[in-house]
Each structure stands twice: as structure tokens, then as C-alpha cells.
TISELUM-630097 format. One record per residue (C-alpha): residue in one letter; x, y, z. Coordinates in steps of 0.001 Angstrom, whole numbers, padded with zeros to 6 digits, always signed. Each point is the difference from the previous one (the first is absolute). Layout:
! residues N
atom rest = A&xx = X&yy = Y&zz = Z
...
This chain:
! residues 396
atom rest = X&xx = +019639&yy = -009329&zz = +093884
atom rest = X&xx = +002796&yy = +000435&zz = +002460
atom rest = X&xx = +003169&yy = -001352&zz = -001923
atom rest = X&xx = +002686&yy = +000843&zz = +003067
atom rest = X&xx = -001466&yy = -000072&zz = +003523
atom rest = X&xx = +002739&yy = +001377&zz = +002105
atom rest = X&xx = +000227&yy = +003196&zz = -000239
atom rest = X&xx = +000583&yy = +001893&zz = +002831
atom rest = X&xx = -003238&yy = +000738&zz = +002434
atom rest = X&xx = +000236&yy = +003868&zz = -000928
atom rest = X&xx = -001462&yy = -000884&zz = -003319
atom rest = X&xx = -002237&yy = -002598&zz = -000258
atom rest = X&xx = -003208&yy = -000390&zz = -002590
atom rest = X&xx = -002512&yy = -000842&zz = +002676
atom rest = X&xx = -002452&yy = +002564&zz = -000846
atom rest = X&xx = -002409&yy = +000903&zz = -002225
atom rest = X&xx = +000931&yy = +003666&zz = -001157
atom rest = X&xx = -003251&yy = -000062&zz = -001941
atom rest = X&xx = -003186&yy = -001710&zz = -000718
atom rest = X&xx = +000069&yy = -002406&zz = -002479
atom rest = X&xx = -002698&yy = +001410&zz = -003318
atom rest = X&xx = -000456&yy = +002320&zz = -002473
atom rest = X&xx = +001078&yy = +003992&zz = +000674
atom rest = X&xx = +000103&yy = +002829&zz = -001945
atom rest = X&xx = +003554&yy = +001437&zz = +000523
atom rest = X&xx = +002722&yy = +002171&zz = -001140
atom rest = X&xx = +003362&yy = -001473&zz = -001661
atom rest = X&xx = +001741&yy = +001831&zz = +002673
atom rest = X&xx = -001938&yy = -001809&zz = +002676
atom rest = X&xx = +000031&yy = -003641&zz = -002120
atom rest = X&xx = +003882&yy = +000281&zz = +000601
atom rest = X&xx = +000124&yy = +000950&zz = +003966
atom rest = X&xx = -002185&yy = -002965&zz = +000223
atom rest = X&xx = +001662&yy = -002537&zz = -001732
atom rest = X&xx = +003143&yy = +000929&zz = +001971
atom rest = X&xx = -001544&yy = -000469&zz = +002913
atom rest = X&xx = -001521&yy = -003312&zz = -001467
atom rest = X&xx = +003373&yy = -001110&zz = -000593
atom rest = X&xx = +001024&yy = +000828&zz = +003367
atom rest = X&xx = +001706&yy = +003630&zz = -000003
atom rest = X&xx = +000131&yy = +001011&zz = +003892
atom rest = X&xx = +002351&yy = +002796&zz = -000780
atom rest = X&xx = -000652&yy = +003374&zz = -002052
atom rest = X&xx = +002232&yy = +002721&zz = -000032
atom rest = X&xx = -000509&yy = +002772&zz = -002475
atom rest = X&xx = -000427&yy = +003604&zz = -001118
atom rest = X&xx = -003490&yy = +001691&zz = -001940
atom rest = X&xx = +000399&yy = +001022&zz = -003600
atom rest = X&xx = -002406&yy = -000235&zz = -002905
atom rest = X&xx = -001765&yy = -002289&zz = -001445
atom rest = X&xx = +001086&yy = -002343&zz = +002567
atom rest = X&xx = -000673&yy = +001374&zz = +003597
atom rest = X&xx = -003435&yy = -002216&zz = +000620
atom rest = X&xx = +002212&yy = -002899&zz = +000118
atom rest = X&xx = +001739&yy = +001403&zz = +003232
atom rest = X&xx = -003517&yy = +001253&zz = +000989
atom rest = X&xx = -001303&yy = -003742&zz = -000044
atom rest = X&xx = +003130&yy = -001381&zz = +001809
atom rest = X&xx = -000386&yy = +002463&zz = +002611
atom rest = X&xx = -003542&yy = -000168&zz = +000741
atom rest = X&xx = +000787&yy = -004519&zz = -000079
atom rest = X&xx = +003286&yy = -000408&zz = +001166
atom rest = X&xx = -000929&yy = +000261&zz = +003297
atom rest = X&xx = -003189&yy = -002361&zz = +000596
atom rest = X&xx = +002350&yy = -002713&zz = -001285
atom rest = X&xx = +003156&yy = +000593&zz = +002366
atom rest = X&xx = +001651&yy = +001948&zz = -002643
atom rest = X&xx = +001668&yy = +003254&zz = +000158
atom rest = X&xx = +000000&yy = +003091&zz = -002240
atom rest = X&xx = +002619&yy = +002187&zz = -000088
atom rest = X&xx = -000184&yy = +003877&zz = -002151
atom rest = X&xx = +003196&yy = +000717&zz = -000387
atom rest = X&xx = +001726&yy = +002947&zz = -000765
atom rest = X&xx = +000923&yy = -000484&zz = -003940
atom rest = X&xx = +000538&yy = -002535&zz = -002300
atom rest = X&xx = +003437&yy = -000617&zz = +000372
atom rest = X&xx = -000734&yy = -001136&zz = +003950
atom rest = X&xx = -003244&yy = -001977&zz = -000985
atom rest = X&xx = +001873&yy = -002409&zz = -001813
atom rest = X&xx = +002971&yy = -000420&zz = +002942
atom rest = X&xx = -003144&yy = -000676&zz = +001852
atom rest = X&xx = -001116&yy = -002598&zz = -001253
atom rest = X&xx = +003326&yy = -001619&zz = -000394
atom rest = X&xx = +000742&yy = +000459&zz = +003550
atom rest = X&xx = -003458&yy = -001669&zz = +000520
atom rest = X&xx = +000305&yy = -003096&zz = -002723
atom rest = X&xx = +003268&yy = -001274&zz = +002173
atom rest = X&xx = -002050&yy = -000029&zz = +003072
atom rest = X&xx = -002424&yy = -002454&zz = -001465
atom rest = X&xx = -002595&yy = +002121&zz = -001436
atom rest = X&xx = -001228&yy = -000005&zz = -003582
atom rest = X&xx = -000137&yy = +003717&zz = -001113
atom rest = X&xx = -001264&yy = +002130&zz = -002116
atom rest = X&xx = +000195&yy = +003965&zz = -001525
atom rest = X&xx = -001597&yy = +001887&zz = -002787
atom rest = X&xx = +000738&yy = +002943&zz = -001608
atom rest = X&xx = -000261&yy = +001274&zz = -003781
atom rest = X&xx = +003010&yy = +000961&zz = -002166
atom rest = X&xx = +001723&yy = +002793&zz = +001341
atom rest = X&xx = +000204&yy = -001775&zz = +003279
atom rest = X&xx = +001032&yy = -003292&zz = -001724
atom rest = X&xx = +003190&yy = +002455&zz = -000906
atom rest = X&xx = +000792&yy = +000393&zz = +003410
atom rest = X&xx = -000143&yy = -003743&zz = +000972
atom rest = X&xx = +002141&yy = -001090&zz = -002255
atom rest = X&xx = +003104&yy = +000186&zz = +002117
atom rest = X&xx = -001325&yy = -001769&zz = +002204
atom rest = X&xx = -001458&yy = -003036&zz = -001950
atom rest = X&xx = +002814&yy = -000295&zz = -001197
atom rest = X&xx = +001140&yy = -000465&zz = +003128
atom rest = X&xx = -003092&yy = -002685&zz = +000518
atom rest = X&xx = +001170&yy = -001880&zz = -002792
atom rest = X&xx = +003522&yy = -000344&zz = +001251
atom rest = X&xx = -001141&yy = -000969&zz = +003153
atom rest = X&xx = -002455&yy = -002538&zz = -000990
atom rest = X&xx = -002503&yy = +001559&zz = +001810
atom rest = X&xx = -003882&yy = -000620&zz = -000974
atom rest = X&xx = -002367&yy = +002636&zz = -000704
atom rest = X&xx = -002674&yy = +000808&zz = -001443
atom rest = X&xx = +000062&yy = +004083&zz = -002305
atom rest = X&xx = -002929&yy = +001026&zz = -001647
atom rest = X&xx = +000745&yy = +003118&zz = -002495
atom rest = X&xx = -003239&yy = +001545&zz = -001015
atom rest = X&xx = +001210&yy = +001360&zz = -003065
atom rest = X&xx = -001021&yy = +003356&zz = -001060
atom rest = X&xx = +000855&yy = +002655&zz = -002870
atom rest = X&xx = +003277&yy = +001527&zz = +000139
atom rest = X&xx = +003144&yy = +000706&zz = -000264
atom rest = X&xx = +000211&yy = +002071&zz = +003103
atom rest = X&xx = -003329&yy = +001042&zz = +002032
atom rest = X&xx = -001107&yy = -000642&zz = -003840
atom rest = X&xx = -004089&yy = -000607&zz = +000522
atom rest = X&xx = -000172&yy = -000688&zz = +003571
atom rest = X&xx = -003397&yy = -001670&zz = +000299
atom rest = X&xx = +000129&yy = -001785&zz = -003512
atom rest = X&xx = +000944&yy = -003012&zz = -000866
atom rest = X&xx = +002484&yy = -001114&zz = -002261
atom rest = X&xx = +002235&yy = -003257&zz = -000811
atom rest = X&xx = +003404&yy = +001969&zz = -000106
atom rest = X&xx = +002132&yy = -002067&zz = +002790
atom rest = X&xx = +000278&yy = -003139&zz = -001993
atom rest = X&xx = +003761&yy = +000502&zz = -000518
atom rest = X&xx = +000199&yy = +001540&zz = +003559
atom rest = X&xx = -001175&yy = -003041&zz = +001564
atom rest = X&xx = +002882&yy = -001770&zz = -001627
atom rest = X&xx = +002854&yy = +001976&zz = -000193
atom rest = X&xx = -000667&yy = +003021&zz = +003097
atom rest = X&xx = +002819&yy = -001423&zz = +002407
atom rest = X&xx = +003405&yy = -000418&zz = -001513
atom rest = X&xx = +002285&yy = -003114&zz = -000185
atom rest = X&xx = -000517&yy = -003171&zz = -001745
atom rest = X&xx = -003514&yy = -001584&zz = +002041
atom rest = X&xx = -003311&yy = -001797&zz = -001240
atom rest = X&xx = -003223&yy = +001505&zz = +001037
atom rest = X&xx = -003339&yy = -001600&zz = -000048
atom rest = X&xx = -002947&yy = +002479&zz = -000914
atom rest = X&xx = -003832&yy = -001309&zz = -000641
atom rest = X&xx = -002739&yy = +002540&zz = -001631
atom rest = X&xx = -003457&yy = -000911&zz = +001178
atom rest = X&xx = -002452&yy = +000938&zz = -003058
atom rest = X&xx = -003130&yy = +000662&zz = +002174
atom rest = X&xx = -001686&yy = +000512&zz = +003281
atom rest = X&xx = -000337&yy = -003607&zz = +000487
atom rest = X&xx = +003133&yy = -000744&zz = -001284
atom rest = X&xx = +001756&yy = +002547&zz = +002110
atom rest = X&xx = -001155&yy = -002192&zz = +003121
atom rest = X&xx = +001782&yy = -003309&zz = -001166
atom rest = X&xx = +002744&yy = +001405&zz = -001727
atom rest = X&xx = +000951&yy = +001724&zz = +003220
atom rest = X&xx = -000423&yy = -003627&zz = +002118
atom rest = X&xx = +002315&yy = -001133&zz = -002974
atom rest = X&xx = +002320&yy = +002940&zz = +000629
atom rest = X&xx = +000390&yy = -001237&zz = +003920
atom rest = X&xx = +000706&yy = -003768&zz = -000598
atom rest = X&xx = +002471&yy = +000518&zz = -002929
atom rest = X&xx = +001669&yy = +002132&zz = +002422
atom rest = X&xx = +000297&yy = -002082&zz = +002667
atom rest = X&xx = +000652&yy = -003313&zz = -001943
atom rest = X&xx = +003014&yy = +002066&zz = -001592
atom rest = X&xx = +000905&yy = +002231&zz = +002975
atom rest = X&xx = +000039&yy = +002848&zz = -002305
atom rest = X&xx = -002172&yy = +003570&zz = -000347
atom rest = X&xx = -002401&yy = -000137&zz = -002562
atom rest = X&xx = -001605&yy = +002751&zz = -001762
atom rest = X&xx = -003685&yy = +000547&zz = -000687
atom rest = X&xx = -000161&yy = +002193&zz = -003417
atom rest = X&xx = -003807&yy = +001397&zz = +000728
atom rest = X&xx = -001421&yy = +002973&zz = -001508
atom rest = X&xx = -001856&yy = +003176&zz = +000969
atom rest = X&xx = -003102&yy = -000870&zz = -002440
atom rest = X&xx = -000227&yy = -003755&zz = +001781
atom rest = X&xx = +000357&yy = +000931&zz = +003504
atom rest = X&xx = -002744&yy = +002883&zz = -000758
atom rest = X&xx = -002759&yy = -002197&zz = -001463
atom rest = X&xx = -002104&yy = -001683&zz = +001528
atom rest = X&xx = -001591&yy = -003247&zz = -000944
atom rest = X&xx = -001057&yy = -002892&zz = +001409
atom rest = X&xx = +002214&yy = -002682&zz = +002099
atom rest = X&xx = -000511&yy = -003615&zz = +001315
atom rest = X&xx = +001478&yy = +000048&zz = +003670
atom rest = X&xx = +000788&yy = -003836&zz = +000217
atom rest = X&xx = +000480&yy = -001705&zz = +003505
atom rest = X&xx = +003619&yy = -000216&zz = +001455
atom rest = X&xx = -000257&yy = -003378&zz = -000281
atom rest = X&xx = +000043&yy = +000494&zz = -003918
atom rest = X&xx = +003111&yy = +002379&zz = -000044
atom rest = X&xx = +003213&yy = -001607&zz = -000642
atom rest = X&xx = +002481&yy = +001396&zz = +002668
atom rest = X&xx = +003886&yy = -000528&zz = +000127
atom rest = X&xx = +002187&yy = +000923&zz = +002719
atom rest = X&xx = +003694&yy = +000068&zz = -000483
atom rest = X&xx = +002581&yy = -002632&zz = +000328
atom rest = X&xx = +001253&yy = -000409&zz = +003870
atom rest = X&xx = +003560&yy = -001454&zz = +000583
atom rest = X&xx = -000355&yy = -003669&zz = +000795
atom rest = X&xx = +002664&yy = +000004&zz = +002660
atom rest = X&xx = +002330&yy = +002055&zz = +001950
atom rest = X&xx = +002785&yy = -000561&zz = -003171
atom rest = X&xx = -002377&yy = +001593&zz = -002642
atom rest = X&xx = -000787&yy = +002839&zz = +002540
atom rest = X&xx = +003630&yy = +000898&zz = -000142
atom rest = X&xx = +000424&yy = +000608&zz = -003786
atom rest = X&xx = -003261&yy = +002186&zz = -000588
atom rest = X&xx = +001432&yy = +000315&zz = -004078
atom rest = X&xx = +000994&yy = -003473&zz = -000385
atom rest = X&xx = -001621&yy = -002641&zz = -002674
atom rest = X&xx = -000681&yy = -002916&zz = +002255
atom rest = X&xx = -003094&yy = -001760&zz = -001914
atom rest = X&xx = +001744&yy = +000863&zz = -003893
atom rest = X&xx = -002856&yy = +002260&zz = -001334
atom rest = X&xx = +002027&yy = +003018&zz = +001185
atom rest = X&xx = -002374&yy = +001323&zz = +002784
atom rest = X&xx = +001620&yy = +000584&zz = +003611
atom rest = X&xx = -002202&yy = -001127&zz = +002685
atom rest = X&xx = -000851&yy = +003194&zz = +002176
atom rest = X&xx = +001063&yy = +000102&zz = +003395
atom rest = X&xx = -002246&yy = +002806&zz = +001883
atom rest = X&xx = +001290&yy = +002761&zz = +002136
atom rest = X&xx = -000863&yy = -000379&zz = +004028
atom rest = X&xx = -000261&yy = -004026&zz = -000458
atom rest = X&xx = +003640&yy = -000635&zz = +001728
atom rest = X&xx = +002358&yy = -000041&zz = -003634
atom rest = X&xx = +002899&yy = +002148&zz = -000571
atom rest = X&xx = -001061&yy = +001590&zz = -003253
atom rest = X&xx = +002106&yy = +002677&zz = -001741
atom rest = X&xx = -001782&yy = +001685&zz = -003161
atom rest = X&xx = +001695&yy = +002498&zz = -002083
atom rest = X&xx = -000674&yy = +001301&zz = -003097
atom rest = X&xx = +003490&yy = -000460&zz = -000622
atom rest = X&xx = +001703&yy = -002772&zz = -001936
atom rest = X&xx = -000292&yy = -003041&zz = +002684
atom rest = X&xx = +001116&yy = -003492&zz = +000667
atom rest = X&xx = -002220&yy = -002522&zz = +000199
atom rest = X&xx = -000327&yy = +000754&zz = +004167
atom rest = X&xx = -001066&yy = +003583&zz = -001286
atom rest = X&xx = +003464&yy = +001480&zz = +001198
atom rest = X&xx = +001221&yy = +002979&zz = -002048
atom rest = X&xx = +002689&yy = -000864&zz = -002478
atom rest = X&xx = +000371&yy = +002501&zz = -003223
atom rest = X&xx = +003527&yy = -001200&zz = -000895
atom rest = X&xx = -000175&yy = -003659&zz = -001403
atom rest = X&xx = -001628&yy = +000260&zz = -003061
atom rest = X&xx = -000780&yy = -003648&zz = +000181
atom rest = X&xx = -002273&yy = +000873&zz = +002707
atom rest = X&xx = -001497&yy = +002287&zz = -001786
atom rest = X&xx = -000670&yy = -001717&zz = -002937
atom rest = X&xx = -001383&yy = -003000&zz = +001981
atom rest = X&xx = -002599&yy = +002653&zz = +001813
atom rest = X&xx = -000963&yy = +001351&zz = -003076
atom rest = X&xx = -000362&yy = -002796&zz = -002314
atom rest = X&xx = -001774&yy = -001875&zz = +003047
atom rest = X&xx = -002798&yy = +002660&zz = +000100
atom rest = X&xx = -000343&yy = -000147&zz = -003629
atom rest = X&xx = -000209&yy = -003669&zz = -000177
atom rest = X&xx = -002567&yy = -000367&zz = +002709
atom rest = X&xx = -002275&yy = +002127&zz = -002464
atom rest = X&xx = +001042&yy = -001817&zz = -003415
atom rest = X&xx = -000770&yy = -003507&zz = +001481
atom rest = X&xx = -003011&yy = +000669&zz = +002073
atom rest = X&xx = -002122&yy = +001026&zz = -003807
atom rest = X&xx = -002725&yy = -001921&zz = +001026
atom rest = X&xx = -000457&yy = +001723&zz = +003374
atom rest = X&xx = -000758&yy = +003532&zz = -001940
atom rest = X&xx = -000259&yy = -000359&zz = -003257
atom rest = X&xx = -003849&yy = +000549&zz = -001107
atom rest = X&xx = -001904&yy = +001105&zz = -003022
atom rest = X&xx = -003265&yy = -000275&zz = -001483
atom rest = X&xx = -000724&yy = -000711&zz = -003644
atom rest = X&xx = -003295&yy = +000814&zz = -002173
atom rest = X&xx = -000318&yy = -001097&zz = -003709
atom rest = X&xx = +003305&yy = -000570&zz = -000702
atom rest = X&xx = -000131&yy = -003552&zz = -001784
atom rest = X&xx = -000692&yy = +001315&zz = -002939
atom rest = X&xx = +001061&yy = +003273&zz = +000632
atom rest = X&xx = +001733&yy = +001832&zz = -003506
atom rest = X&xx = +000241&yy = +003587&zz = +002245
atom rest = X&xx = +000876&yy = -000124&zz = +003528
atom rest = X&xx = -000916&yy = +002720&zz = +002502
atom rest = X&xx = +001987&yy = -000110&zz = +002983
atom rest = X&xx = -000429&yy = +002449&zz = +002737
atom rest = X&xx = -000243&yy = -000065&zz = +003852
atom rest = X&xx = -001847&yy = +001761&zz = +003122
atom rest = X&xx = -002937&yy = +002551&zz = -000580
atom rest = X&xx = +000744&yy = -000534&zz = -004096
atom rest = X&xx = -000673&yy = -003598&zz = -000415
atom rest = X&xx = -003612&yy = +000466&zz = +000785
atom rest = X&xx = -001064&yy = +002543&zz = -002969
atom rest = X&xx = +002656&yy = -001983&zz = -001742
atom rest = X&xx = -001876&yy = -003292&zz = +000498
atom rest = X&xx = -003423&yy = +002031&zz = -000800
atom rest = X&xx = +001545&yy = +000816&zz = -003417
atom rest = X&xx = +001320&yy = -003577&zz = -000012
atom rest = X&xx = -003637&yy = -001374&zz = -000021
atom rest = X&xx = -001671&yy = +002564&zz = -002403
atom rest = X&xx = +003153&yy = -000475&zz = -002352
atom rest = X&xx = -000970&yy = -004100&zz = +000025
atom rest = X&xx = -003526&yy = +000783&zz = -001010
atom rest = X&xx = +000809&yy = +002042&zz = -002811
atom rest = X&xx = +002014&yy = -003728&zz = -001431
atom rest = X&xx = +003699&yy = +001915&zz = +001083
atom rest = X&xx = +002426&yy = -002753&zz = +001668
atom rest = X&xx = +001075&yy = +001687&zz = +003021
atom rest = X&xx = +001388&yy = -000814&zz = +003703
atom rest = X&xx = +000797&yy = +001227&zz = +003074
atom rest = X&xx = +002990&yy = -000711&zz = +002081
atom rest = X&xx = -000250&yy = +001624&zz = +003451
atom rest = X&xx = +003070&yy = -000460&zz = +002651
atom rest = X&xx = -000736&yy = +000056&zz = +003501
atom rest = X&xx = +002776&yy = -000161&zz = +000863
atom rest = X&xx = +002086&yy = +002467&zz = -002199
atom rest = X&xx = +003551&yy = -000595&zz = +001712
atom rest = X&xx = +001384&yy = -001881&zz = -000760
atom rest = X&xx = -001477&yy = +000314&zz = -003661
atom rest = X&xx = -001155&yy = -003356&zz = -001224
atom rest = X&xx = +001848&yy = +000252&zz = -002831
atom rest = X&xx = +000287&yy = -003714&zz = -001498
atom rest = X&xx = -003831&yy = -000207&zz = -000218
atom rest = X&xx = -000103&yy = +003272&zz = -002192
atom rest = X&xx = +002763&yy = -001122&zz = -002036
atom rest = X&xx = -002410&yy = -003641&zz = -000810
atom rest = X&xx = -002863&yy = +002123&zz = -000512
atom rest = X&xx = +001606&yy = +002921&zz = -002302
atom rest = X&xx = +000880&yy = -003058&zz = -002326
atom rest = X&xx = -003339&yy = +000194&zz = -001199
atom rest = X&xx = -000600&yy = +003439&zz = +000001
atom rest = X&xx = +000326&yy = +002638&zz = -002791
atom rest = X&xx = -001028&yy = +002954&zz = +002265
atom rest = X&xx = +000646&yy = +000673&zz = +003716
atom rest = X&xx = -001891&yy = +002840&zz = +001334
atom rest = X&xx = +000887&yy = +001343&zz = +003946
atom rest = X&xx = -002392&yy = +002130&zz = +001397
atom rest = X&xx = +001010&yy = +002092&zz = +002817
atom rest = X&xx = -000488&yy = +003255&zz = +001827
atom rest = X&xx = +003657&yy = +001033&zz = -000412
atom rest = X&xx = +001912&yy = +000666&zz = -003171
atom rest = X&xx = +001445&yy = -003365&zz = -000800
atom rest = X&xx = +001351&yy = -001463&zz = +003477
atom rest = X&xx = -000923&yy = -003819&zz = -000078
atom rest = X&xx = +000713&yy = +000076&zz = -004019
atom rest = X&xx = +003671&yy = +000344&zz = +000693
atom rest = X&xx = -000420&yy = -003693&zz = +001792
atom rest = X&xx = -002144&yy = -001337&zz = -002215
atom rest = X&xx = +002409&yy = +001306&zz = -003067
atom rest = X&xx = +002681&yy = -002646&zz = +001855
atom rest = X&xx = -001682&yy = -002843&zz = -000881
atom rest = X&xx = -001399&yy = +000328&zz = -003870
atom rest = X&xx = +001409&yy = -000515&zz = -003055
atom rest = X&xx = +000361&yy = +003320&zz = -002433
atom rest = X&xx = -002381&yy = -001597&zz = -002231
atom rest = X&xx = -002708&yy = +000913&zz = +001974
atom rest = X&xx = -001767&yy = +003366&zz = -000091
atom rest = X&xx = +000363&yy = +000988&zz = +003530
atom rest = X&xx = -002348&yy = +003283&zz = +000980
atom rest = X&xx = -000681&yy = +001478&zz = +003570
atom rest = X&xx = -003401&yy = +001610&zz = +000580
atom rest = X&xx = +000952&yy = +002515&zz = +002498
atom rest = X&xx = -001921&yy = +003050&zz = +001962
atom rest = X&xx = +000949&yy = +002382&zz = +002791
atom rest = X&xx = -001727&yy = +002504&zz = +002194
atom rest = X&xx = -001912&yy = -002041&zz = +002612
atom rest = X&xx = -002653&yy = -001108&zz = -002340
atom rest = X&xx = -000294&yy = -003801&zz = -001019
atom rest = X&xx = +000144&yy = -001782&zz = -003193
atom rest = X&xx = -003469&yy = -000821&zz = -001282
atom rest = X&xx = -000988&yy = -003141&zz = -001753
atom rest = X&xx = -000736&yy = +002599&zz = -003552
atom rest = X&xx = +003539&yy = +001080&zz = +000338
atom rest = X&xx = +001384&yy = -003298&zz = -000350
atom rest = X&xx = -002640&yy = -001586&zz = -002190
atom rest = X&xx = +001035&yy = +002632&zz = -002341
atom rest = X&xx = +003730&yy = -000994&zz = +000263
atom rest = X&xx = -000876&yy = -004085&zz = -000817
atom rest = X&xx = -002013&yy = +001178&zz = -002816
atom rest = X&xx = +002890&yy = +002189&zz = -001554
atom rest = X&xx = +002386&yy = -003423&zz = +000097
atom rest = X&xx = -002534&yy = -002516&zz = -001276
């Protein structure tokens, strides 16, 4: 379903980048495909492990659909890329793994001040440093949020499977074009790697967003002004006959450079975090198993939720009341609905391959009386569902 139709002719969905049934694919290859479901024309990026088939899909499609691929010469210039691209008109997208997501962060920081949508996919893999190159890990949870400086909001989703990876990557595209804002895809190297089978749907079934376009030559000239009240600028494109100034610099609302009022700071600022705040319902998604009656919660997210939900299931047959909370969108964390559901817990357990990352969030929203507990591993091998079976077992 085509929610916006006018986006610019560069870009349209009038394709079919693949057959609609049943495939066999790699998580790596479920995500290149569901950005160019959701309409990516534009890839600019730079190989490193465990994400580089993603790059290797774009460039071998990219092209049969009027797209372009561009390998670029680092990190740091993939991401100006795409920037540079997203104001033309193009929806974009880049992967790379975590020490590349170090070197972009400059420069979505710079995306986020500028309002510009994009779509980053961090294949996250075992560090710190060149750490386990070709293993995954889920170590860039607190990277995601807090890698660029300043006060900002990010949005990251964390697909949990191969399938999942497709939609949560079409996700990924229209929350950042409703919200002209980058958003990050928090993937992992054992995901991307596996292969499993996928359901290739028809366009026709994708949801696809395009961004808001100024109404009229007066919303064209204040590119970072609040015209419709739910804080997101209409986007006037470079090459379509509007003066546009963009600046990663404190601006007006006309985008001019100003870093002396502090008022217009402020206003910037507080604008870009209430566009976020109020828009909840735009990104905010989680699934729930078994928690009605739930007396311990597990709560854990990406590649972890599914062992955690096998141990879920075997724990429920074996008469222990346990649930699963799984964001999808981890930031911002959905924080409210774990503070309801801890109400009725006496044990939280967060499984995770990291040593206690999402835990620290989690910790922000429950009471002291409750035995909190991560279930943590590192070293590029996954949880299992034994692993945390034996963890609900030991707080029954």
C-alpha cells in the first residue's frame, strides 16, 4: 500500500524487485530486500563483517530498479553519502557492523540535526575493537543510543529473525520518513548469517511511506519549521527550485545558521525531541507472550528473544508462570509497558549476548522489590534455550 504518492520520479515503487513466494534466504539478504521493498534507490556503503552481503545484494539490485550503488571509500563518507542523497529525494540506505557504526556517528549526528531520513543497519558483532570480527554479538545497544553527542532522540528497531529482518527493515524506512529522522537497524551477525525461510509478499502488500513534501512555496522556505503541530518539517528537496540551507549547526527555522540565541537553540532542540515523544504510536512496537499471568518476566530483544521464547514455552509446560516481553523497537525503550507488567512480577530475567546492556534500561522502570537478573554471554556464540531454562528454574 502506497500511503504518499508523490515522491519524486527518481524513486518510485513500480517494480517488482522480487517474485512474490517462498525462498530460502540469508538474514543479510532478507534486509537488502526489504529496503528495496520499501523503496531504497540509494546505497552507499563500505564491506566489513558480518554485514558485507547486504552491500553485495544492493549492488547486484540497485541497478535493475533505477537505483544506484555507490562503494565508498570508508565509513565516515558512506554515511555523508547517503545524506547528500536523502535531500535529493532518495530514500537511502548503509550497513556496516560496529566498528564502522563508530565512525558514523559524527555524522548521524549530523542526520539527526538535520532532520534528514535514513535508513542504518549495524550488524552487530563481538568486540570492543576488531573484537571477533565474523561473530556476532548484541554489544551496540547503548551505542545505538548514545554514539553521537548532544542532547537527540534516536529511533533503533532489532529484527529477531530472518523473516523479521525483512519487515522490520520496511518499518525502519517509513518511521524514517514519517519522522524525517535516521533510524537505526540493531541486526546481528548470527541473524544476518542464518538462513531460513521467508515469505516474499507482493508490493502491493508492503506498506510504503514517503516523506512529508512542503505544501506550498511558504513551507518550502522554513525546511525546520512546525507547520502541521506534530513537530515534523515538511522536506523541501534539493534541485526542485527552493532555496534550502542545511547545517548541522544550530538553525532558524529557514535552516540559517544562528549559534548565539539560545532561544533558538532551545526551540531546535526541544522541537526534534518533541517530534519523537509525540509521534509514540508511529514507532513504538513490542510483542508479548504469556505475560497475563506471568509471576517471572523474561525480557530480551534481537537474536535472544528466540531461545528466550523456546525456554519461555518449555518453562510453561513444566506449570512455571513465565512471559516474554520482546521490543522491536528498543529506542526509545517502551518503558511504561514494563513498568505495568513488572507490577506483577517477582523475577525479571534479561537474556542477552552482552554483559548486562539492555538491563541497565530495564532497571529504570522496576521497583527494588523485584529480583532483577540478566542472563548474559559473550564470544560470538548465542544463548540457548537450556541456558535460560536453567535461569527460570533457579527463580521459581
Amino acid at each position: 500500500m502506497i500511503i504518499r504518492g508523490d515522491e519524486p520520479e527518481q524513486i518510485r515503487l513500480l517494480r517488482k524487485p522480487y517474485k512474490k513466494g517462498n525462498y530460502f534466504m540469508q538474514g543479510n539478504e532478507a534486509v537488502a530486500y526489504g529496503a528495496l521493498f520499501a523503496g531504497c534507490r540509494f546505497y552507499a556503503g563500505y564491506p566489513i563483517t558480518p554485514s558485507s552481503e547486504i552491500a553485495e545484494t544492493m549492488a547486484k539490485e540497485l541497478p535493475k530498479l533505477g537505483g544506484y550503488y555507490l562503494q565508498m571509500e570508508d565509513e565516515i563518507a558512506s554515511i555523508a553519502a547517503m545524506v547528500g542523497a536523502s535531500w535529493t529525494g532518495f530514500k537511502v540506505m548503509t550497513a556496516t557492523a560496529g566498528p564502522g557504526f563508530s565512525l558514523m556517528q559524527e555524522n548521524l549526528g549530523y542526520a539527526v540535526m538535520t532532520e534528514t531520513p535514513l535508513v542504518l543497519v549495524d550488524v552487530q558483532r563481538s568486540g570492543p575493537s576488531t573484537g571477533q570480527a565474523t561473530k556476532g554479538a548484541q554489544g551496540d545497544f547503548f551505542q545505538a543510543r548514545w554514539g553521537t553527542h548532544g542532547d537527540h532522540p534516536i529511533i533503533a528497531v532489532s529484527p529477531t529473525s530472518v523473516e523479521d529482518s525483512f519487515w522490520e527493515t520496511v518499518r525502519a524506512f517509513n518511521i524514517a520518513e514519517k519522522l524525517r529522522t535516521p533510524v537505526v537497524v540493531l541486526f546481528d551477525g548470527i541473524s544476518a548469517h542464518a538462513r531460513e525461510r521467508i515469505r516474499i509478499p507482493d508490493p502491493e502488500e508492503v506498506e510504503v511511506t514517503y516523506r512529508k513534501l512542503p505544501a506550498n512555496e511558504e513551507e518550502a522556505k522554513l525546511p525546520f519549521g512546525d507547520p502541521h503541530g506534530d513537530g515534523v518539517s515538511p522536506m523541501p528537496l534539493f534541485g526542485h527550485g527552493h532555496f534550502t540551507h542545511v547545517t548541522g549547526s544550530t538553525h532558524k527555522e529557514n535552516g540559517l545558521r544562528d549559534v548565539y540565541t539560545p532561544e533558538v537553540h532551545d526551540r531546535l532542540v526541544r522541537r526534534i525531541h518533541r517530534k519523537i515523544e509525540q509521534n509514540k504510536h508511529v514507532y513504538e512496537k513490542y510483542d508479548e507472550h504469556f505475560t497475563d499471568d506471568a509471576e517471572i518476566l523474561v525480557i530480551s530483544w534481537g537474536v535472544s528473544a528466540r531461545p528466550s521464547l523456546g525456554a519461555v514455552l518449555n518453562a510453561r509446560e513444566e506449570g512455571i508462570k513465565v512471559g516474554l516481553f520482546v521490543p522491536k523497537t528498543v529506542h526509545p525503550f517502551p518503558g511504561e509497558r514494563v513498568r505495568e507488567l513488572s507490577k506483577k512480577a517477582r523475577a525479571i530475567l534479561v537474556p542477552e549476548m552482552n554483559l548486562g546492556q539492555l538491563i541497565l534500561e530495564v532497571q529504570r522502570f522496576v521497583n527494588d522489590d523485584v529480583l532483577l537478573k540478566g542472563v548474559n554471554k559473550v564470544g560470538g556464540v548465542p544463548l540457548t534455550v537450556e541456558e535460560i531454562l536453567r535461569e527460570i528454574r533457579g527463580v521459581a
